[in-house]
N, CA, C and O atoms as a Tinker XYZ file with bonds, in Angstrom:
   420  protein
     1  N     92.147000  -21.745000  -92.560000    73     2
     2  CA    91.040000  -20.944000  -93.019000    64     1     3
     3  C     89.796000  -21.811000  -93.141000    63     2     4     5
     4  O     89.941000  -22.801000  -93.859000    81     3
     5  N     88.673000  -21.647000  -92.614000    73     3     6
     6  CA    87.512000  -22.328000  -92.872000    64     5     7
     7  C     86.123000  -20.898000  -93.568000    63     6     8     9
     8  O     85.898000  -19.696000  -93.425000    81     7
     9  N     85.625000  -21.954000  -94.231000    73     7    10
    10  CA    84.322000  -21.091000  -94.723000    64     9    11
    11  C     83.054000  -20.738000  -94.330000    63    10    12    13
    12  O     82.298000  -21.661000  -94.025000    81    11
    13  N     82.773000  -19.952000  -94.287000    73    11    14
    14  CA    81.481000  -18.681000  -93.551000    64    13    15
    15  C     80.399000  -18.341000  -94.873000    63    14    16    17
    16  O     80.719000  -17.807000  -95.935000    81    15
    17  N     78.828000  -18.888000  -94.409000    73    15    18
    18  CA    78.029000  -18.530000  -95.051000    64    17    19
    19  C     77.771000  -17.076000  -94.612000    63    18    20    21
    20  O     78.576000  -16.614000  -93.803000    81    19
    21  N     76.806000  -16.324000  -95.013000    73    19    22
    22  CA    75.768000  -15.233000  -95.286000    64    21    23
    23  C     75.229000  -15.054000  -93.925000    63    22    24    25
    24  O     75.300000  -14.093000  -93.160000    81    23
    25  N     74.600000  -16.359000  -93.793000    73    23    26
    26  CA    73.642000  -16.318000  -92.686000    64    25    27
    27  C     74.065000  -16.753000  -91.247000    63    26    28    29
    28  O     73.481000  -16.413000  -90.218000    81    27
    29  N     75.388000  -17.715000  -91.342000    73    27    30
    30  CA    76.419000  -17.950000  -90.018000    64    29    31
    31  C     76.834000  -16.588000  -89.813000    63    30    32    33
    32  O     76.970000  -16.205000  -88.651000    81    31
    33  N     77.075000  -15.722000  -90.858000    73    31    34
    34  CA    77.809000  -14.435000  -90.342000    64    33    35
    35  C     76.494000  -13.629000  -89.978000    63    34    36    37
    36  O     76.582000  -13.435000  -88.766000    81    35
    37  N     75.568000  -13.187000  -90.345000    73    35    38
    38  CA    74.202000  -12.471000  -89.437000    64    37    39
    39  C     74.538000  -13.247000  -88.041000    63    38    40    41
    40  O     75.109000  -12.475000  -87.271000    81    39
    41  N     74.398000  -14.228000  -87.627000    73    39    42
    42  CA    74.411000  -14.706000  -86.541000    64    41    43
    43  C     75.460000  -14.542000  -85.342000    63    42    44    45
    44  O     75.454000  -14.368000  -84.123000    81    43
    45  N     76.332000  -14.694000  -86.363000    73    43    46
    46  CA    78.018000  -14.591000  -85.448000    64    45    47
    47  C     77.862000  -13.369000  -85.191000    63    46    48    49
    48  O     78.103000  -13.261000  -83.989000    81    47
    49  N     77.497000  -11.987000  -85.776000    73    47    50
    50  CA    77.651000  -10.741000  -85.764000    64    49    51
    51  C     76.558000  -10.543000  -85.007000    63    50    52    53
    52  O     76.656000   -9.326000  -84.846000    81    51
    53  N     75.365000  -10.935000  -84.292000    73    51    54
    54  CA    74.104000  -10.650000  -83.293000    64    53    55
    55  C     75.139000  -11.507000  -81.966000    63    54    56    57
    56  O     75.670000  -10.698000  -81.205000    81    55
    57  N     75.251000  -12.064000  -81.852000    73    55    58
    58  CA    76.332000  -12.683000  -80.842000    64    57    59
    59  C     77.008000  -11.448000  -79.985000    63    58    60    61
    60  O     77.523000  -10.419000  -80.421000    81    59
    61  N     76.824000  -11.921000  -78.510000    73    59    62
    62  CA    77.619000  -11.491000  -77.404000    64    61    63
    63  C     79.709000  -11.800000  -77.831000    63    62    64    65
    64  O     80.545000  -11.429000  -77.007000    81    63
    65  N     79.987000  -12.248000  -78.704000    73    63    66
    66  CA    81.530000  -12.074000  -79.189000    64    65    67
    67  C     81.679000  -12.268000  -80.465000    63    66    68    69
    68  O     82.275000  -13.166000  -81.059000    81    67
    69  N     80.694000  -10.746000  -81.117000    73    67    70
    70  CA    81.049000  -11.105000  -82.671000    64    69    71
    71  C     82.573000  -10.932000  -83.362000    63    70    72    73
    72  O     83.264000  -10.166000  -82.690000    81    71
    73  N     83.128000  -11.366000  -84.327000    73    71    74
    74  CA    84.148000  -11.509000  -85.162000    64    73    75
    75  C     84.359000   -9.927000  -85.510000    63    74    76    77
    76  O     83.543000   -9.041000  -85.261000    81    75
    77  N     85.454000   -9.785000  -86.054000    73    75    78
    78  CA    86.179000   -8.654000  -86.699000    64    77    79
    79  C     86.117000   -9.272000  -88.306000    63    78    80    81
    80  O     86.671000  -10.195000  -88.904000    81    79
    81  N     85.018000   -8.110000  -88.675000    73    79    82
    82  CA    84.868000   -8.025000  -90.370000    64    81    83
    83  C     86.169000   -7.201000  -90.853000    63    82    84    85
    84  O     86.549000   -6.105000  -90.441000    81    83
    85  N     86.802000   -8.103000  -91.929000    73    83    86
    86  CA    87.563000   -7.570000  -92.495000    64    85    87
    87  C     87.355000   -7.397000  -93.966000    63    86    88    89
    88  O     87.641000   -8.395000  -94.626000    81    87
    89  N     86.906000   -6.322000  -94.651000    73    87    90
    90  CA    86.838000   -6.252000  -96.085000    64    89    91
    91  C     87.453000   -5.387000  -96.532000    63    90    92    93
    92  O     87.564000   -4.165000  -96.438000    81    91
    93  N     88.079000   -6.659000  -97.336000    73    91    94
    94  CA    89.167000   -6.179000  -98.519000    64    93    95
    95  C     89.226000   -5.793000 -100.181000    63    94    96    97
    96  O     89.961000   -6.020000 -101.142000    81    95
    97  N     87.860000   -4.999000  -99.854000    73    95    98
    98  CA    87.399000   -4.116000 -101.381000    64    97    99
    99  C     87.962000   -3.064000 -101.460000    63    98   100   101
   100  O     88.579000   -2.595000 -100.504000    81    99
   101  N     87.863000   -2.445000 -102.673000    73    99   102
   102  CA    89.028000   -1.081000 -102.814000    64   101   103
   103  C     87.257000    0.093000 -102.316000    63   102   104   105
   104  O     86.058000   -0.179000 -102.373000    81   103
   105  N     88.049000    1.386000 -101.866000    73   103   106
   106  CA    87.065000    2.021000 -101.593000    64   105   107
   107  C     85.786000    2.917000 -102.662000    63   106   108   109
   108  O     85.259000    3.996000 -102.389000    81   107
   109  N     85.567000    2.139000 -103.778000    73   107   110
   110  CA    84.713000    2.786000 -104.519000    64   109   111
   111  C     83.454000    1.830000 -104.235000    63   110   112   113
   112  O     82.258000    2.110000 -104.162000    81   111
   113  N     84.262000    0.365000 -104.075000    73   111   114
   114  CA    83.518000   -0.334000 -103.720000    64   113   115
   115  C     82.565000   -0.517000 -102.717000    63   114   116   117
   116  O     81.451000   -1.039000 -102.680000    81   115
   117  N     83.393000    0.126000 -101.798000    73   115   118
   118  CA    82.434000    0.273000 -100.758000    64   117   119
   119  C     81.943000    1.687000 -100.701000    63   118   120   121
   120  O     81.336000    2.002000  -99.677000    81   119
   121  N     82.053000    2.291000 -101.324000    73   119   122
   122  CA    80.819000    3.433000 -101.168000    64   121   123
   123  C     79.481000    2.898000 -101.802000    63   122   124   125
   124  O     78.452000    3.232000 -101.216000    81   123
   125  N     79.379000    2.224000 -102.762000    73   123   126
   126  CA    78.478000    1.337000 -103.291000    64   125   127
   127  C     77.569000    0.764000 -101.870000    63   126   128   129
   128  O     76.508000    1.250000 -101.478000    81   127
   129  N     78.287000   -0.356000 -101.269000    73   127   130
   130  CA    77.524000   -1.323000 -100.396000    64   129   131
   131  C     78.981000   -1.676000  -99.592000    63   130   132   133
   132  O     80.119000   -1.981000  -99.947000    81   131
   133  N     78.227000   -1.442000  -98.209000    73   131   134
   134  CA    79.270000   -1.696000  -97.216000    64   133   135
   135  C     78.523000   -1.939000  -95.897000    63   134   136   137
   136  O     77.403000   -1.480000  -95.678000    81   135
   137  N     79.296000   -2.774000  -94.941000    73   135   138
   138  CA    78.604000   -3.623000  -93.898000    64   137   139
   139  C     79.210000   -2.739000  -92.494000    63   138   140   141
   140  O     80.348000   -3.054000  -92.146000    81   139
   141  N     78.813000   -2.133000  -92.039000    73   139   142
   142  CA    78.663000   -1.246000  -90.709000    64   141   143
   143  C     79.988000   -2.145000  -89.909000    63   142   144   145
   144  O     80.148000   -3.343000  -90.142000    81   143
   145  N     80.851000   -1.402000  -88.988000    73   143   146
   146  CA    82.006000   -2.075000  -88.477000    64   145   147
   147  C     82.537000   -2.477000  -88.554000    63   146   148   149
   148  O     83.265000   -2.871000  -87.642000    81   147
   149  N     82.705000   -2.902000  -90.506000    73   147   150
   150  CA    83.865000   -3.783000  -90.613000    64   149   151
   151  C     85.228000   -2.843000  -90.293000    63   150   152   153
   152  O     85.330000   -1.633000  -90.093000    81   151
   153  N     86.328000   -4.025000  -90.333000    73   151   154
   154  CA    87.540000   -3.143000  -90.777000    64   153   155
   155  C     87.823000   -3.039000  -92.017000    63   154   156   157
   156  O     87.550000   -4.107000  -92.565000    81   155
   157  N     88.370000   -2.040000  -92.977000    73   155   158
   158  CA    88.214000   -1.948000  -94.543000    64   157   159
   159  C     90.171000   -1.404000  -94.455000    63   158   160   161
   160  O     90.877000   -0.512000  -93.984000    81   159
   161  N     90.301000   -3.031000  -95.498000    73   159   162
   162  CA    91.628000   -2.776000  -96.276000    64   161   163
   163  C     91.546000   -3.096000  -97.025000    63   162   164   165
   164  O     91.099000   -4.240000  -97.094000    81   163
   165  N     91.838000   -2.509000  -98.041000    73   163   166
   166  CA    91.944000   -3.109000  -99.560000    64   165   167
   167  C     92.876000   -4.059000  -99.580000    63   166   168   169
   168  O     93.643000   -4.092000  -98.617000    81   167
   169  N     93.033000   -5.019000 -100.626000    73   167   170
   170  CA    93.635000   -6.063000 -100.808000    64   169   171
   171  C     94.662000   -5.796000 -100.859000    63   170   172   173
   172  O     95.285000   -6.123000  -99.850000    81   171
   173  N     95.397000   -5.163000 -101.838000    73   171   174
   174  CA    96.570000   -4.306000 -101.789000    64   173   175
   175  C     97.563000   -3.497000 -100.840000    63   174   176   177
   176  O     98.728000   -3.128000 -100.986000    81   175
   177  N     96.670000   -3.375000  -99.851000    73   175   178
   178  CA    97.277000   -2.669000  -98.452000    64   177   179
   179  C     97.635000   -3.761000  -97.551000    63   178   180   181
   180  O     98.508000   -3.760000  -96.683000    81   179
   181  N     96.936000   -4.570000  -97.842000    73   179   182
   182  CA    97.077000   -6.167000  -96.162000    64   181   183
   183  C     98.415000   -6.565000  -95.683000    63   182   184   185
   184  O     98.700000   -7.057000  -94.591000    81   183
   185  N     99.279000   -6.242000  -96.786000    73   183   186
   186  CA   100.550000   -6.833000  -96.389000    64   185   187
   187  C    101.521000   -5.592000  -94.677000    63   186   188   189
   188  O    102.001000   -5.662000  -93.546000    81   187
   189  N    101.221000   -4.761000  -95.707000    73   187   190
   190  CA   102.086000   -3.767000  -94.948000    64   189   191
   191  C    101.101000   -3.054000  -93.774000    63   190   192   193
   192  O    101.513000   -2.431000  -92.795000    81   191
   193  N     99.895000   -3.273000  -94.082000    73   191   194
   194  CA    98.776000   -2.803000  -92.479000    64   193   195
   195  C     98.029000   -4.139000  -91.506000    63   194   196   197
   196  O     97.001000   -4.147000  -90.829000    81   195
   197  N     99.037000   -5.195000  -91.785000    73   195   198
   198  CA    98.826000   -6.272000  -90.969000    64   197   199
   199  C     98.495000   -6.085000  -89.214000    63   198   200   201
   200  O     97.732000   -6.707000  -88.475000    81   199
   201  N     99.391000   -5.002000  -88.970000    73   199   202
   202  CA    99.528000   -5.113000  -87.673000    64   201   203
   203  C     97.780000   -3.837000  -86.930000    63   202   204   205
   204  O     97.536000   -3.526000  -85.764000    81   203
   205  N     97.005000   -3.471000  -88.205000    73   203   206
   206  CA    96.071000   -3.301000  -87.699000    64   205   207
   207  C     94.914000   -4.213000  -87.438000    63   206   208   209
   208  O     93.963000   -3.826000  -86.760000    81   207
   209  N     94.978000   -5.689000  -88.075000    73   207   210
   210  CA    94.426000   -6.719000  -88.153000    64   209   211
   211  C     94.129000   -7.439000  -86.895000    63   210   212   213
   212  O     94.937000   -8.355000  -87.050000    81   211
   213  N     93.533000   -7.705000  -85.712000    73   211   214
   214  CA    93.399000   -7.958000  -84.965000    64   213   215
   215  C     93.755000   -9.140000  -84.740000    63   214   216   217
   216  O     93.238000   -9.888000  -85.570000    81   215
   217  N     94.664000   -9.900000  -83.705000    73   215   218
   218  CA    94.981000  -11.441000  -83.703000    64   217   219
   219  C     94.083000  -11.910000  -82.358000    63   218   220   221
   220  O     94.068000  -13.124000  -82.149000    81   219
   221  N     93.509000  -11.252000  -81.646000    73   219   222
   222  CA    93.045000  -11.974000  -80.147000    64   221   223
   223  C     91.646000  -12.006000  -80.503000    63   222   224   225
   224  O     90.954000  -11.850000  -79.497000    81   223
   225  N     90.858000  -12.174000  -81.743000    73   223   226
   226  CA    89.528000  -12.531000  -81.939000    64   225   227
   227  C     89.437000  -13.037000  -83.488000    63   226   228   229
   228  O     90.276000  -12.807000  -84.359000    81   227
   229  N     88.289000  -13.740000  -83.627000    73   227   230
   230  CA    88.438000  -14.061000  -85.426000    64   229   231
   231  C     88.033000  -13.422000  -86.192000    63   230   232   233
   232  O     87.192000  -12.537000  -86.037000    81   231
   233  N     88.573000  -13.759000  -87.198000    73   231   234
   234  CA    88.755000  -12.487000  -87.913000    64   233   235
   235  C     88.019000  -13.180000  -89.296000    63   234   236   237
   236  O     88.493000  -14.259000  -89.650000    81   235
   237  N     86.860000  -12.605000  -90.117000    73   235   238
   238  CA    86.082000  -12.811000  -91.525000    64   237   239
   239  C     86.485000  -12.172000  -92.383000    63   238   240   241
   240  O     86.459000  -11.031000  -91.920000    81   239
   241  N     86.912000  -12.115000  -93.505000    73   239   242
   242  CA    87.419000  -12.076000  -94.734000    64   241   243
   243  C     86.260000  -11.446000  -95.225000    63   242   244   245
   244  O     85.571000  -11.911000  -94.317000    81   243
   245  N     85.596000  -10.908000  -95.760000    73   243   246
   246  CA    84.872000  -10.218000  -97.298000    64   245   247
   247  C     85.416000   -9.697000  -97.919000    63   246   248   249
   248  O     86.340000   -8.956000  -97.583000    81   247
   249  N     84.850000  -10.000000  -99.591000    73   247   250
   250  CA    84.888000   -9.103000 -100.766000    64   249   251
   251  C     83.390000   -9.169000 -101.194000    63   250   252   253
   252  O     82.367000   -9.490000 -100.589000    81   251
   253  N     83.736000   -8.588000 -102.932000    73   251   254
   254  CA    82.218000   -9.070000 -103.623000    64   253   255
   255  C     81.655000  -10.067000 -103.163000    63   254   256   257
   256  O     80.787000  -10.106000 -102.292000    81   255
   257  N     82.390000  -11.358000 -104.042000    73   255   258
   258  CA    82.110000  -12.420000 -104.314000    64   257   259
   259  C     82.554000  -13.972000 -103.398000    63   258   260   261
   260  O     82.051000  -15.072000 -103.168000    81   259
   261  N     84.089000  -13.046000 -103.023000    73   259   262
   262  CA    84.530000  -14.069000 -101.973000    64   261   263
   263  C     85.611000  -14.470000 -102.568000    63   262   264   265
   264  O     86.301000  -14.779000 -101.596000    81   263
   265  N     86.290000  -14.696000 -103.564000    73   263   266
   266  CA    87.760000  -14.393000 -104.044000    64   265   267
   267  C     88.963000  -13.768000 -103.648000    63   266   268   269
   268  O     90.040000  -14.355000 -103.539000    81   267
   269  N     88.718000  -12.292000 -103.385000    73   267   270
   270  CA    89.768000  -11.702000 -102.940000    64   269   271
   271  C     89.682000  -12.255000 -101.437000    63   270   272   273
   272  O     90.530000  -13.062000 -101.056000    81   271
   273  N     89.123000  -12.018000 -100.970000    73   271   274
   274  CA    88.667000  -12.446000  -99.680000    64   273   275
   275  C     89.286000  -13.586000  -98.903000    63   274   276   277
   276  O     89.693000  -13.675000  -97.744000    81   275
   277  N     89.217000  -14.525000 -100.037000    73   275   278
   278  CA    89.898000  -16.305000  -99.737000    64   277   279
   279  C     91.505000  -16.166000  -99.994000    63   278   280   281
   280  O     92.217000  -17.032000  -99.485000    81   279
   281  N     92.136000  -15.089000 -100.778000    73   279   282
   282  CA    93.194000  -15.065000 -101.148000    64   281   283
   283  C     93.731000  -14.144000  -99.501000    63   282   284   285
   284  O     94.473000  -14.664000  -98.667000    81   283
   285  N     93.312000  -13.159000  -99.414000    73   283   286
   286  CA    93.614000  -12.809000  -97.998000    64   285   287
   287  C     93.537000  -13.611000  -96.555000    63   286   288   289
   288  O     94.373000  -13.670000  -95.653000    81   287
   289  N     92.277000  -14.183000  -96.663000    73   287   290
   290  CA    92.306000  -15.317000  -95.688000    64   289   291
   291  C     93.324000  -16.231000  -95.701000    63   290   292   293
   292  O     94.049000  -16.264000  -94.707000    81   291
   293  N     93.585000  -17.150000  -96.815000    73   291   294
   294  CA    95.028000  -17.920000  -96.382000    64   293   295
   295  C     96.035000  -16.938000  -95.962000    63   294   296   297
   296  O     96.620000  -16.882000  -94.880000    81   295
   297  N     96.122000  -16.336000  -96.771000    73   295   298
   298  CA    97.535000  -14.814000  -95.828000    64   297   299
   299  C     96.995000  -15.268000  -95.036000    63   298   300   301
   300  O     96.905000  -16.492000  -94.941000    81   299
   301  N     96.347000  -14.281000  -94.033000    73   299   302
   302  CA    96.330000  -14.731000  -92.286000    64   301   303
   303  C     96.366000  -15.925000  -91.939000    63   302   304   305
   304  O     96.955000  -16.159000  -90.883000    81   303
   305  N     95.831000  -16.939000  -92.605000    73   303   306
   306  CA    96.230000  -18.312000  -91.967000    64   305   307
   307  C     97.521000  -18.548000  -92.271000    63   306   308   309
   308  O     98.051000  -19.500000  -91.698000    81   307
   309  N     97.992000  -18.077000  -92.835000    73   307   310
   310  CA    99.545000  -18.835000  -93.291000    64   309   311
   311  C    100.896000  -17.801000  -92.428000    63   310   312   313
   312  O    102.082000  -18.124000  -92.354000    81   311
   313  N    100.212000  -16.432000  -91.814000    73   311   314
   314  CA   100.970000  -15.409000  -90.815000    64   313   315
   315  C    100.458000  -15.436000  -89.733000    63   314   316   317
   316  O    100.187000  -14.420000  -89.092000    81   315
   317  N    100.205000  -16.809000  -89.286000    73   315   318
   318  CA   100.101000  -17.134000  -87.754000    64   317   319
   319  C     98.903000  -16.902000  -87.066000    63   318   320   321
   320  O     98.889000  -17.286000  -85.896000    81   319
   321  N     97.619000  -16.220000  -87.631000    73   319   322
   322  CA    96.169000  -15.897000  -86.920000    64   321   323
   323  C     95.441000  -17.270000  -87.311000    63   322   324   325
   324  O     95.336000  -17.946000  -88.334000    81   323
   325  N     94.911000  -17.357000  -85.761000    73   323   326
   326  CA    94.637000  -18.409000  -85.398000    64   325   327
   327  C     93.016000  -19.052000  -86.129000    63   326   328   329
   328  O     92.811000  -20.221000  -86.455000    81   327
   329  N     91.953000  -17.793000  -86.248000    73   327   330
   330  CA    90.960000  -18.208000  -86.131000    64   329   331
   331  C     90.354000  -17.011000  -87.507000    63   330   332   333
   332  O     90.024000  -15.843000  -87.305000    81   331
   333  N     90.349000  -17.645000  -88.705000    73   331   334
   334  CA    90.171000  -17.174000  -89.785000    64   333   335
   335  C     89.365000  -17.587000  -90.951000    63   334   336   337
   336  O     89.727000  -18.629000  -91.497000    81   335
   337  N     88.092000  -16.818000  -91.552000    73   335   338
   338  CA    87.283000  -17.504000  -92.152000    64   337   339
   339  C     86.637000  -16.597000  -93.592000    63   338   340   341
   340  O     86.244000  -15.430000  -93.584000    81   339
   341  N     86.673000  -17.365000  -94.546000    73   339   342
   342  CA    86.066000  -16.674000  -95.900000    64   341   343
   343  C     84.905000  -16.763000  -96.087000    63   342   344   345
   344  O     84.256000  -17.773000  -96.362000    81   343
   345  N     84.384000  -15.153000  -95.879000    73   343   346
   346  CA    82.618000  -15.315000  -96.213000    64   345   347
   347  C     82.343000  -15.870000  -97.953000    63   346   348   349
   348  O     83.058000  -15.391000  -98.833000    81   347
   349  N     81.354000  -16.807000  -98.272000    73   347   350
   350  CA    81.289000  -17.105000  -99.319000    64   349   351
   351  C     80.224000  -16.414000  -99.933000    63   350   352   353
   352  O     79.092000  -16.271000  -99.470000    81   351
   353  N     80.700000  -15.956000 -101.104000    73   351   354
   354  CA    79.441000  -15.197000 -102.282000    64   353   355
   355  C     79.626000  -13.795000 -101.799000    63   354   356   357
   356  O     78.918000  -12.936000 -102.325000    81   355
   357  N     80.725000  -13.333000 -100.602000    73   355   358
   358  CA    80.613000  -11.973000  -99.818000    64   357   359
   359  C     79.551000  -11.325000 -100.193000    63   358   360   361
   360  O     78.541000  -11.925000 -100.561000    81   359
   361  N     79.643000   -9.863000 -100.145000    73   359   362
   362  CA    79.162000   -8.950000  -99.652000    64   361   363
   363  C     77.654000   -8.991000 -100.735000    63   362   364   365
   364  O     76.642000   -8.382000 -100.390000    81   363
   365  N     77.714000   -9.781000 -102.024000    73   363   366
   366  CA    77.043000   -9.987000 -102.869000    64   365   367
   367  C     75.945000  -11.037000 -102.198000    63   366   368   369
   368  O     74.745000  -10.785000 -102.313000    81   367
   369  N     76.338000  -12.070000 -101.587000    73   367   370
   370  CA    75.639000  -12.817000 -101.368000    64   369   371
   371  C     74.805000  -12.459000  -99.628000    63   370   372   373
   372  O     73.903000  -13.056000  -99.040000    81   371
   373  N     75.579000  -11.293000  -99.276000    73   371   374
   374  CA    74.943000  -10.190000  -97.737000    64   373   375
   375  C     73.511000  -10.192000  -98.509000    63   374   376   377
   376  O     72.494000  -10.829000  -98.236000    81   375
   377  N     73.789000   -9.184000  -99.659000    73   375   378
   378  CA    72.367000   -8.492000  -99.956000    64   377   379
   379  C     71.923000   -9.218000 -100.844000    63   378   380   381
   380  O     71.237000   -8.490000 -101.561000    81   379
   381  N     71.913000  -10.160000 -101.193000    73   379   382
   382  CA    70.702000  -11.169000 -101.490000    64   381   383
   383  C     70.180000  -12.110000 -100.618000    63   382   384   385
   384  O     69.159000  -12.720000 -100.937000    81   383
   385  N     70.921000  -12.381000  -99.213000    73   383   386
   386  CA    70.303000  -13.643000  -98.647000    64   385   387
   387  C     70.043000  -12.669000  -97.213000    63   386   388   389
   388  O     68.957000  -13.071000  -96.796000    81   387
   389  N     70.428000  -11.828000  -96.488000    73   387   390
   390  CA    70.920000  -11.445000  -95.503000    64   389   391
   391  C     69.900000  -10.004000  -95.599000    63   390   392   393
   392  O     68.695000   -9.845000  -95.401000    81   391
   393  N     70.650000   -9.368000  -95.870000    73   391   394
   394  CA    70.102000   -7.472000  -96.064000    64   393   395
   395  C     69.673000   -7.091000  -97.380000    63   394   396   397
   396  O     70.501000   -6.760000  -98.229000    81   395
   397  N     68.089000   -7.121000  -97.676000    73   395   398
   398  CA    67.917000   -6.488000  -98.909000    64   397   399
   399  C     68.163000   -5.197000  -99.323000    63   398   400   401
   400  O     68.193000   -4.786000 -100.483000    81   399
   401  N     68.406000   -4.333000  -97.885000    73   399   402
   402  CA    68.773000   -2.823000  -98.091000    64   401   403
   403  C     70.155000   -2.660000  -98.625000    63   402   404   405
   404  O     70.501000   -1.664000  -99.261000    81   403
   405  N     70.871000   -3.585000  -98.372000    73   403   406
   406  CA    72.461000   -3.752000  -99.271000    64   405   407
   407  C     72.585000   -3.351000 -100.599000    63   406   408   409
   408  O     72.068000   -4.187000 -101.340000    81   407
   409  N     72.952000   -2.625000 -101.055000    73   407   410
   410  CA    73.045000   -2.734000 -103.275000    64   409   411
   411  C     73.235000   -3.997000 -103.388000    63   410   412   413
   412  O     73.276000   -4.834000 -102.486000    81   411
   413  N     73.366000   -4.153000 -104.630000    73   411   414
   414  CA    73.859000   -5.228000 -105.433000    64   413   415
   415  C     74.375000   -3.955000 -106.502000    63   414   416   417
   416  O     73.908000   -2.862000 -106.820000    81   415
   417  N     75.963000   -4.971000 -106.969000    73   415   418
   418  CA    76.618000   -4.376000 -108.010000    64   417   419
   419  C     77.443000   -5.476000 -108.872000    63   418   420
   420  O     78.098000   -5.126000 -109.853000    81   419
């Protein structure tokens, strides 16, 4: 698992082979503030909806803050996906450094 700023991920995501967003907030959360294309599993679901998780591209981790996020990321690093990374400050640190149109919550 390696770590992903705010602004590496704007970039990676304008990119001709952006990453597969994976956020793992429960869904109240994201009715709040949520990032267009991710894939959305709650933390709680990852185990048993693994096999919707994409393995042939890399795959970014979000939550809020970047906690749950890092706890899911080792999962995938530790169940064999190759290329796996924890956005830091997540989705919190989107809409303060990244998208001011984002909430904050």
């Amino acid at each position: 698992m390696q770590h992903l700023s705010v602004v590496e991920l704007a970039r990676w995501l304008a990119s001709d082979e952006p990453p597969c967003v994976l956020d793992v907030r429960e869904p109240w959360e994201l009715a709040i503030a949520s990032m267009p294309g991710s894939l959305t599993i709650p933390i709680g679901e990852i185990t048993r909806r693994l096999v919707e998780i994409p393995r042939d591209r890399a795959v970014v981790c979000l939550c809020h803050h970047g906690m749950r996020s890092m706890q899911v990321a080792l999962f995938l690093d530790h169940n064999g996906y190759q290329t796996v990374y924890n956005v830091d400050g997540g989705i919190d640190a989107w809409a303060r450094e990244v998208d001011p149109n984002c909430p904050v919550y």
